[in-house]
TORPA-4810 file (N, C-alpha, C, O; in nm, 3 decimals):
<nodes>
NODE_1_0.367_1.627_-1.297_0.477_1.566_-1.368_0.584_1.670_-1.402_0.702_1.641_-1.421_X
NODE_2_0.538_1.778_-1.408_0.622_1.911_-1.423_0.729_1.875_-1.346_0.822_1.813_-1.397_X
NODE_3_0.729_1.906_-1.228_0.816_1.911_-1.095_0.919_1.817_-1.125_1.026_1.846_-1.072_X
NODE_4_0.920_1.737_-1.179_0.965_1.605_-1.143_1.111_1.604_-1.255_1.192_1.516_-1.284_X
NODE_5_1.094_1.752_-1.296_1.243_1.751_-1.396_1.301_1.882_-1.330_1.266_1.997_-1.354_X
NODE_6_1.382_1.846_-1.258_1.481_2.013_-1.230_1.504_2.123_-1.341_1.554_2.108_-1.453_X
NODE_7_1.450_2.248_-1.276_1.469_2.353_-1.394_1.387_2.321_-1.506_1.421_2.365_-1.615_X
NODE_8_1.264_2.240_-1.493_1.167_2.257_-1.586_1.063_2.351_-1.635_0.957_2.348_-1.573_X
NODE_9_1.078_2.456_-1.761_1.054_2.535_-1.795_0.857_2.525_-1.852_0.821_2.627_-1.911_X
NODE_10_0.786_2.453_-1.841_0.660_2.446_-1.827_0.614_2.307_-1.909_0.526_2.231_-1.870_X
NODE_11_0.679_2.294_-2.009_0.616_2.120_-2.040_0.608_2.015_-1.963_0.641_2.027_-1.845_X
NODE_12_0.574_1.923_-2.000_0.524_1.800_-1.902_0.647_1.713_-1.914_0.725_1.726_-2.009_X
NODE_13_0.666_1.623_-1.813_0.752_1.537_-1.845_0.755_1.405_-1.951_0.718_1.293_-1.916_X
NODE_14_0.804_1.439_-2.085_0.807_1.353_-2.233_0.803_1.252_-2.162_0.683_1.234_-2.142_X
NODE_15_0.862_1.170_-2.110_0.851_1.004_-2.105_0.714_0.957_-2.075_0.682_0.854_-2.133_X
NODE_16_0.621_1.014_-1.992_0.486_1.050_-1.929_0.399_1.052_-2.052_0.297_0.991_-2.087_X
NODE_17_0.468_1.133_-2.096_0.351_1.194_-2.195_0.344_1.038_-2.291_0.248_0.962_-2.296_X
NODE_18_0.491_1.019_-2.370_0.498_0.930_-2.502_0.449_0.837_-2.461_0.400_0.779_-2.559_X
NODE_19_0.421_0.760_-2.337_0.400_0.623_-2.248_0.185_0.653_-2.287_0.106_0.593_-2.360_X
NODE_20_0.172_0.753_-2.210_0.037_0.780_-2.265_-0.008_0.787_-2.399_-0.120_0.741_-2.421_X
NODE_21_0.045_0.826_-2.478_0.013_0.828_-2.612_0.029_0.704_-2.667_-0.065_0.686_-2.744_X
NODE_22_0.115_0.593_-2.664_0.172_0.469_-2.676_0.032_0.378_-2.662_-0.034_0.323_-2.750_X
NODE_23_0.012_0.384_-2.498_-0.103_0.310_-2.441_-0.226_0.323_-2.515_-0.280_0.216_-2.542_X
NODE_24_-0.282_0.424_-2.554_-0.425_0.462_-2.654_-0.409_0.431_-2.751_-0.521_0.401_-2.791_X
NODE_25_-0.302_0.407_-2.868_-0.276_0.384_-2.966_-0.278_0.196_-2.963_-0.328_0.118_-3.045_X
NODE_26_-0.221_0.176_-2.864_-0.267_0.008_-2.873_-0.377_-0.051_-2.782_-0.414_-0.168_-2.770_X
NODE_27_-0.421_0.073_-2.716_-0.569_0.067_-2.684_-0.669_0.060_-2.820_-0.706_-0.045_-2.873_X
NODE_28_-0.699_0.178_-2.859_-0.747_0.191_-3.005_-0.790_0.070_-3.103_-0.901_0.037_-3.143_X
NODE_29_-0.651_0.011_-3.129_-0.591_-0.148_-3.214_-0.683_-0.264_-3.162_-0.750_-0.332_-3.239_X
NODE_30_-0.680_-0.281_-3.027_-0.705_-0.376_-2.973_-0.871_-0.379_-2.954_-0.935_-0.484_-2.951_X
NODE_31_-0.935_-0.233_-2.942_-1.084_-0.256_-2.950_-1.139_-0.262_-3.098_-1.247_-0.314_-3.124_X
NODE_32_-1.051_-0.203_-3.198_-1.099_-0.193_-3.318_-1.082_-0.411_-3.357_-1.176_-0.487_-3.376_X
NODE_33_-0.970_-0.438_-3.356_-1.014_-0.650_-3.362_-1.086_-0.655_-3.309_-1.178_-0.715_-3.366_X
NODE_34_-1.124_-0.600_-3.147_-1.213_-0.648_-3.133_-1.383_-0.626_-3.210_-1.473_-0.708_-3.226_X
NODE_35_-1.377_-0.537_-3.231_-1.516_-0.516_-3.288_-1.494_-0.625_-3.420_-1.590_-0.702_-3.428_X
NODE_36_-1.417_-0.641_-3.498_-1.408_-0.648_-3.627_-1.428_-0.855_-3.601_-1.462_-0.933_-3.690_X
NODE_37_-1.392_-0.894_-3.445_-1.395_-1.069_-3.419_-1.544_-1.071_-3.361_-1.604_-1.177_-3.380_X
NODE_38_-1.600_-0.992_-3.309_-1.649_-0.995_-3.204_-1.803_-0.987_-3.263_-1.786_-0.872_-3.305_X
NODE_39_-1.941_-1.016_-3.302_-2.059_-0.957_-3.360_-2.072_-0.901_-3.291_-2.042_-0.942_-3.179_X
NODE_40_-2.131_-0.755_-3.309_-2.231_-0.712_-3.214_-2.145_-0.629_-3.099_-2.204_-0.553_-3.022_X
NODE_41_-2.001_-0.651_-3.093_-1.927_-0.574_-3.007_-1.927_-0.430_-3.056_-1.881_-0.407_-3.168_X
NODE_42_-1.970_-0.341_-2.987_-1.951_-0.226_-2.957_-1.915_-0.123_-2.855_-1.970_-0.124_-2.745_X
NODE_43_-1.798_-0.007_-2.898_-1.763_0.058_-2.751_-1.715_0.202_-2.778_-1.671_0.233_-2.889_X
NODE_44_-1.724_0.293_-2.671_-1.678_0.376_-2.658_-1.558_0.429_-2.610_-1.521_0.358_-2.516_X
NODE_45_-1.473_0.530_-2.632_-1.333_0.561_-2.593_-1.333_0.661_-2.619_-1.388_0.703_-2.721_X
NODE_46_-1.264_0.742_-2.524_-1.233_0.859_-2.531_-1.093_0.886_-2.497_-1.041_0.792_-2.436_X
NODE_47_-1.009_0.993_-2.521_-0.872_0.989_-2.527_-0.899_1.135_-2.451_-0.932_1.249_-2.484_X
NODE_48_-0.861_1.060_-2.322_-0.868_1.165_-2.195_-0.753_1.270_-2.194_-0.764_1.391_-2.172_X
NODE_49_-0.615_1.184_-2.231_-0.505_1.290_-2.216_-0.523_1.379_-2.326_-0.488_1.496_-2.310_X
NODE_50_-0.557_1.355_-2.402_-0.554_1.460_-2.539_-0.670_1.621_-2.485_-0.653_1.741_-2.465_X
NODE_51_-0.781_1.521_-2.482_-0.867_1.621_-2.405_-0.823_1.736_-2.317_-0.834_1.856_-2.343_X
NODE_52_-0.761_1.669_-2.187_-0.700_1.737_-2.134_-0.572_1.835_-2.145_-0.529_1.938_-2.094_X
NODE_53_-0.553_1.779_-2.202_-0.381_1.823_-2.286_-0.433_1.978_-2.347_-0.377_2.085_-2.324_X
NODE_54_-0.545_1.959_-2.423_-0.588_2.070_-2.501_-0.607_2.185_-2.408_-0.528_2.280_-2.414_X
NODE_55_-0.707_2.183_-2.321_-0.724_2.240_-2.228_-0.598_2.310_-2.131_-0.588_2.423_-2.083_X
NODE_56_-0.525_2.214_-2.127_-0.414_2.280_-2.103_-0.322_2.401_-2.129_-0.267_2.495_-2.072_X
NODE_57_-0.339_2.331_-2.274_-0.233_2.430_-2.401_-0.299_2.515_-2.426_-0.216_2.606_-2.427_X
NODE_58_-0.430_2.579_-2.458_-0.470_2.629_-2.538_-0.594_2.665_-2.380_-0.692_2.601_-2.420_X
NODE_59_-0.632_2.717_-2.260_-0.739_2.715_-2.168_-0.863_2.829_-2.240_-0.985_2.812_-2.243_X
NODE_60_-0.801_2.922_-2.282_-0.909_3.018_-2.307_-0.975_3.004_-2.412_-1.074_3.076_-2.417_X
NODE_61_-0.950_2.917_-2.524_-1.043_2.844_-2.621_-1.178_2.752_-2.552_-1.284_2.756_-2.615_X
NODE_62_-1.175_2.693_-2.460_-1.234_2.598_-2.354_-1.293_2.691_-2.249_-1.363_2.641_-2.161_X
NODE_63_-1.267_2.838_-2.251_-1.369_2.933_-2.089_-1.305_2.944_-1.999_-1.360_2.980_-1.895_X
NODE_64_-1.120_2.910_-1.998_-1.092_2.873_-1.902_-0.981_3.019_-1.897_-0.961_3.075_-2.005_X
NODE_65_-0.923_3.069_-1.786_-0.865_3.165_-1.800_-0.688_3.095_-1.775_-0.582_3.121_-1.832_X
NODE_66_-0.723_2.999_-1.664_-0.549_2.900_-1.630_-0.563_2.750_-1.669_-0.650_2.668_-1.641_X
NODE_67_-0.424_2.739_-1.758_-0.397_2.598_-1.772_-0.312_2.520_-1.737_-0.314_2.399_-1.762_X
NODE_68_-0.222_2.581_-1.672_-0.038_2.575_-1.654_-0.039_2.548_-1.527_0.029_2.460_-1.474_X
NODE_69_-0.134_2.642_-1.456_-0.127_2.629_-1.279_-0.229_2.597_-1.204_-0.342_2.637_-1.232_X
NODE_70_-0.206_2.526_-1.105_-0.341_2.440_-1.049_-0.380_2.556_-0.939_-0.306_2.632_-0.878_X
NODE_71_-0.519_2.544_-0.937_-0.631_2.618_-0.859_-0.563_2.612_-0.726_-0.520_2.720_-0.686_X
NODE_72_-0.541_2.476_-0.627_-0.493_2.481_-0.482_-0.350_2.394_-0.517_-0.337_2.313_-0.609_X
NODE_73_-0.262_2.429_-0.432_-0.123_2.368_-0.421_0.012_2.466_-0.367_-0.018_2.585_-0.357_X
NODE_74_0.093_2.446_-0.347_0.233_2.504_-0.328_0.333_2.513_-0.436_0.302_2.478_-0.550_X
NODE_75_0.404_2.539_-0.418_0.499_2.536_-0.481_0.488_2.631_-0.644_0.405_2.717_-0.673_X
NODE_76_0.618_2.573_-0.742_0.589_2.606_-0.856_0.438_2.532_-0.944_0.410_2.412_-0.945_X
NODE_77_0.377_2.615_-0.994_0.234_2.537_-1.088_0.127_2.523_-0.977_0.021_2.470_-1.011_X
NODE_78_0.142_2.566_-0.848_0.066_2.492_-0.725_0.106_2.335_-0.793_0.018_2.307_-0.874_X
NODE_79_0.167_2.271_-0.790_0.228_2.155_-0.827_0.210_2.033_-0.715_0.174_1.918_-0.741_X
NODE_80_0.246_2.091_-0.575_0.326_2.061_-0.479_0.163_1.972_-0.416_0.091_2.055_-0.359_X
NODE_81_0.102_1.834_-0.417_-0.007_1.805_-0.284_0.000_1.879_-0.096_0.008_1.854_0.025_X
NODE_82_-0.010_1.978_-0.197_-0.045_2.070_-0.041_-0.190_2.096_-0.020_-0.206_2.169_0.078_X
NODE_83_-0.279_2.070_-0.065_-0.417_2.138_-0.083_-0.446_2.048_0.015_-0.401_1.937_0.040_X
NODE_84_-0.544_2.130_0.075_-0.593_2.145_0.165_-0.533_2.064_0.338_-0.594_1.970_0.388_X
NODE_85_-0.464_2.098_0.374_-0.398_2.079_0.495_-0.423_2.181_0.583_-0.458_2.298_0.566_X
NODE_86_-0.397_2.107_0.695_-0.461_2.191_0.764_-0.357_2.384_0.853_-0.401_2.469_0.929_X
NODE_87_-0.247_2.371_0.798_-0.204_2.450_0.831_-0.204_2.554_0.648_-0.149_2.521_0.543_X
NODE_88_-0.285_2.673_0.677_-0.290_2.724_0.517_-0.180_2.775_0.441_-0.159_2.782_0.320_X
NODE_89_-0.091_2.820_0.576_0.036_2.885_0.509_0.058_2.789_0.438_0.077_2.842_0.328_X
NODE_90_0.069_2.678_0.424_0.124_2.555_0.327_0.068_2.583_0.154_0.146_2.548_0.066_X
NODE_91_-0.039_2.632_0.121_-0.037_2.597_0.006_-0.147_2.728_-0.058_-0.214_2.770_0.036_X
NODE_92_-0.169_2.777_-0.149_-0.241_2.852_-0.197_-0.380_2.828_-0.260_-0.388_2.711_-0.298_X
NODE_93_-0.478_2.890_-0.281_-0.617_2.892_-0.294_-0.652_2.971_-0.421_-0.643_3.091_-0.397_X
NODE_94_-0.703_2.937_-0.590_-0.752_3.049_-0.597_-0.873_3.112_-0.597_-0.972_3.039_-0.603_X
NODE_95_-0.885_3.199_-0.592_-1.073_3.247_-0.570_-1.125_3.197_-0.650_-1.217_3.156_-0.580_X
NODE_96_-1.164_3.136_-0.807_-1.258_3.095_-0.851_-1.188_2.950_-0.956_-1.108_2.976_-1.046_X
NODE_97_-1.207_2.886_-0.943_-1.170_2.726_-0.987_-1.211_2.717_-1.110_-1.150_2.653_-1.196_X
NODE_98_-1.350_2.796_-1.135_-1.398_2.755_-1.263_-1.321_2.846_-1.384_-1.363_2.857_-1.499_X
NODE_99_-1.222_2.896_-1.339_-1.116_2.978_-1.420_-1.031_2.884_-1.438_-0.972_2.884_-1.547_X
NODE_100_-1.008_2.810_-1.370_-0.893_2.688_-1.420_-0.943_2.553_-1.520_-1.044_2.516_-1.580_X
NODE_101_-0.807_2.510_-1.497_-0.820_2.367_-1.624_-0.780_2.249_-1.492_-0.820_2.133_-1.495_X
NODE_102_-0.722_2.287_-1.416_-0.617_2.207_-1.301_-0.656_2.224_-1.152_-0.620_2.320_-1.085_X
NODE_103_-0.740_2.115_-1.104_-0.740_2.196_-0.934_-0.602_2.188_-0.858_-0.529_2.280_-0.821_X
NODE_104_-0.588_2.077_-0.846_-0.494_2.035_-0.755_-0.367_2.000_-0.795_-0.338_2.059_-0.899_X
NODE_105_-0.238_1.893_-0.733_-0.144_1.832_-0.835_-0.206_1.744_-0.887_-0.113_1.701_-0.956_X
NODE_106_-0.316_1.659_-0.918_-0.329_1.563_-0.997_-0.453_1.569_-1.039_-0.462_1.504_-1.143_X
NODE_107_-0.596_1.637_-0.993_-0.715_1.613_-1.088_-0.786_1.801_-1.150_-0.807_1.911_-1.100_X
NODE_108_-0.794_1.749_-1.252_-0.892_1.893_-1.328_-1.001_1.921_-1.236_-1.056_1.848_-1.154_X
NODE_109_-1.024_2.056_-1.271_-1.115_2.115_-1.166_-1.300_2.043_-1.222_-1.338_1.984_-1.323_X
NODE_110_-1.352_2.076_-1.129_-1.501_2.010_-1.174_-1.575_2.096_-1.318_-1.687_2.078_-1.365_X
NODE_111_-1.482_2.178_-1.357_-1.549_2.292_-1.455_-1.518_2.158_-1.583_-1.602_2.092_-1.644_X
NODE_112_-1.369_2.154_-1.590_-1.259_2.056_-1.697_-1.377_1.923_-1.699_-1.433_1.869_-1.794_X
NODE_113_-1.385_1.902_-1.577_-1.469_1.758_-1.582_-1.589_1.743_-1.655_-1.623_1.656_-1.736_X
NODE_114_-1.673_1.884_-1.596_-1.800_1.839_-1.696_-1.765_1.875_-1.831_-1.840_1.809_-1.904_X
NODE_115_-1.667_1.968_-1.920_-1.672_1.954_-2.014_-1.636_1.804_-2.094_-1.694_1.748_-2.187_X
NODE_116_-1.541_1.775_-2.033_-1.476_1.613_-2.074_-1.597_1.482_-2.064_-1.597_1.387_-2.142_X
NODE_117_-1.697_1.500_-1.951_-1.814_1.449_-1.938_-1.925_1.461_-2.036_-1.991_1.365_-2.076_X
NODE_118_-1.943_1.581_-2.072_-2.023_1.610_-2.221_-1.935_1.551_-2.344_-1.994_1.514_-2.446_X
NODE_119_-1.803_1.542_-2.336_-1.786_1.496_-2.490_-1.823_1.282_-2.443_-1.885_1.206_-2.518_X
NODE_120_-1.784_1.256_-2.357_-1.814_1.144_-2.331_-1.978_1.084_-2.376_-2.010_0.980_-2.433_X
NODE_121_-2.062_1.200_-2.321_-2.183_1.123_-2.344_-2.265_1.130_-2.498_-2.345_1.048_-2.544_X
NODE_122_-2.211_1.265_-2.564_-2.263_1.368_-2.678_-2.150_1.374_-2.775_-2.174_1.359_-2.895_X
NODE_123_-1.992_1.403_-2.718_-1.899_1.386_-2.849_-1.896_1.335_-2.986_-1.939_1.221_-3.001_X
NODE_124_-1.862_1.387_-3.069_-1.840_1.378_-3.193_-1.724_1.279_-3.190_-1.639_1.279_-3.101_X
NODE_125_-1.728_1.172_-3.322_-1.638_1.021_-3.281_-1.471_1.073_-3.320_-1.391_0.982_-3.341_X
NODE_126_-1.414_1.234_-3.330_-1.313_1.297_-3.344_-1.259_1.289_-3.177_-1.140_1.288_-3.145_X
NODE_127_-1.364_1.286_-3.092_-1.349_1.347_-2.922_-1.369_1.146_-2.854_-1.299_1.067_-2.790_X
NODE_128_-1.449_1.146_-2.891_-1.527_0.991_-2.846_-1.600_0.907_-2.924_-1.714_0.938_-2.956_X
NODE_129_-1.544_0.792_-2.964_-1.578_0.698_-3.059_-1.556_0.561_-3.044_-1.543_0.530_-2.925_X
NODE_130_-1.549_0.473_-3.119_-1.648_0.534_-3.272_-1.819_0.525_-3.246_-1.909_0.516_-3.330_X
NODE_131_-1.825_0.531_-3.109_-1.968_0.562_-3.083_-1.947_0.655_-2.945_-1.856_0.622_-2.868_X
NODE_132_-2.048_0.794_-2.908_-2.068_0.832_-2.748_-2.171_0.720_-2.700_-2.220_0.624_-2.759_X
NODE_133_-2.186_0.776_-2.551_-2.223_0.654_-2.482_-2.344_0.679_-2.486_-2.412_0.578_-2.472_X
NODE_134_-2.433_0.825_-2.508_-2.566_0.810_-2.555_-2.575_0.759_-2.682_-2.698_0.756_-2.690_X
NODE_135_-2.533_0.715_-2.793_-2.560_0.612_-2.913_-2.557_0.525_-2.859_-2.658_0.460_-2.888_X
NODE_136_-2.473_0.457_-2.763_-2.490_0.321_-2.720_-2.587_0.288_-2.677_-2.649_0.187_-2.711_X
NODE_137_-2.620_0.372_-2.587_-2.727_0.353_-2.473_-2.865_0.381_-2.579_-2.969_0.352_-2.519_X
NODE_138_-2.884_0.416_-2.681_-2.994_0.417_-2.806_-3.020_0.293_-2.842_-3.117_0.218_-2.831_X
NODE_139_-2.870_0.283_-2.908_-2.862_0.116_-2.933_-2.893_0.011_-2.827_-2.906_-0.102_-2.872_X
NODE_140_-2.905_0.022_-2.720_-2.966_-0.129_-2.689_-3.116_-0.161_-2.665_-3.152_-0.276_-2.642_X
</nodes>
């Protein structure tokens, strides 16, 4: 989403972002009636962009050494869906992934994942709530 503003100096593109934040917030609303109409309804949620977001801003709190620039890609940020094509001059590689937050232009590396995967199943209802999916899975 970087790319996508000329002369963009490393934030994400705001409209992106506020649209995401928007969506969870009346995500949120809409499962909380529901629990409150519903007996017995219960669910889990996790607020992926935030997660990620963190990781981003902040990588070496999280193990991570890069947050800004993706593991394989071209361009500025490796930004550019160049990964993996078959001509290499096209796009760059870096030696170890599990240093990043970002593989590619669009998904976190498998390091980002399993952490985001542990708050999913184990999270505290600050990360994933108002139940993880092992309470659920207790509960039935």
């Amino acid at each position: 989403m970087k790319l996508l503003v000329p002369g963009n100096t490393g934030s994400c593109l705001e409209i992106a972002s506020e649209l995401a934040e928007l969506y969870n917030k009346a995500l949120y609303q809409v499962l909380h009636e529901l629990e409150s109409q519903l007996k017995g309804f219960r669910y889990s949620i996790h607020d992926f962009y935030n997660s990620l977001s963190k990781r981003i801003n902040d990588p070496s709190r999280y193990g991570f050494k890069e947050g800004a620039t993706g593991c394989c890609g071209s361009g500025p940020y490796r930004g550019i869906a160049s990964c993996g094509r078959q001509n290499k001059n096209e796009y760059e590689l870096c030696d170890n992934p599990e240093e990043y937050v970002i593989f590619d232009s669009v998904h976190p590396t498998e390091s980002a994942y399993k952490q985001i995967a542990e708050l999913l199943w184990s999270g505290t209802p600050d990360a994933t709530g108002p139940y993880n999916l092992k309470q659920l899975f207790e509960q039935s």
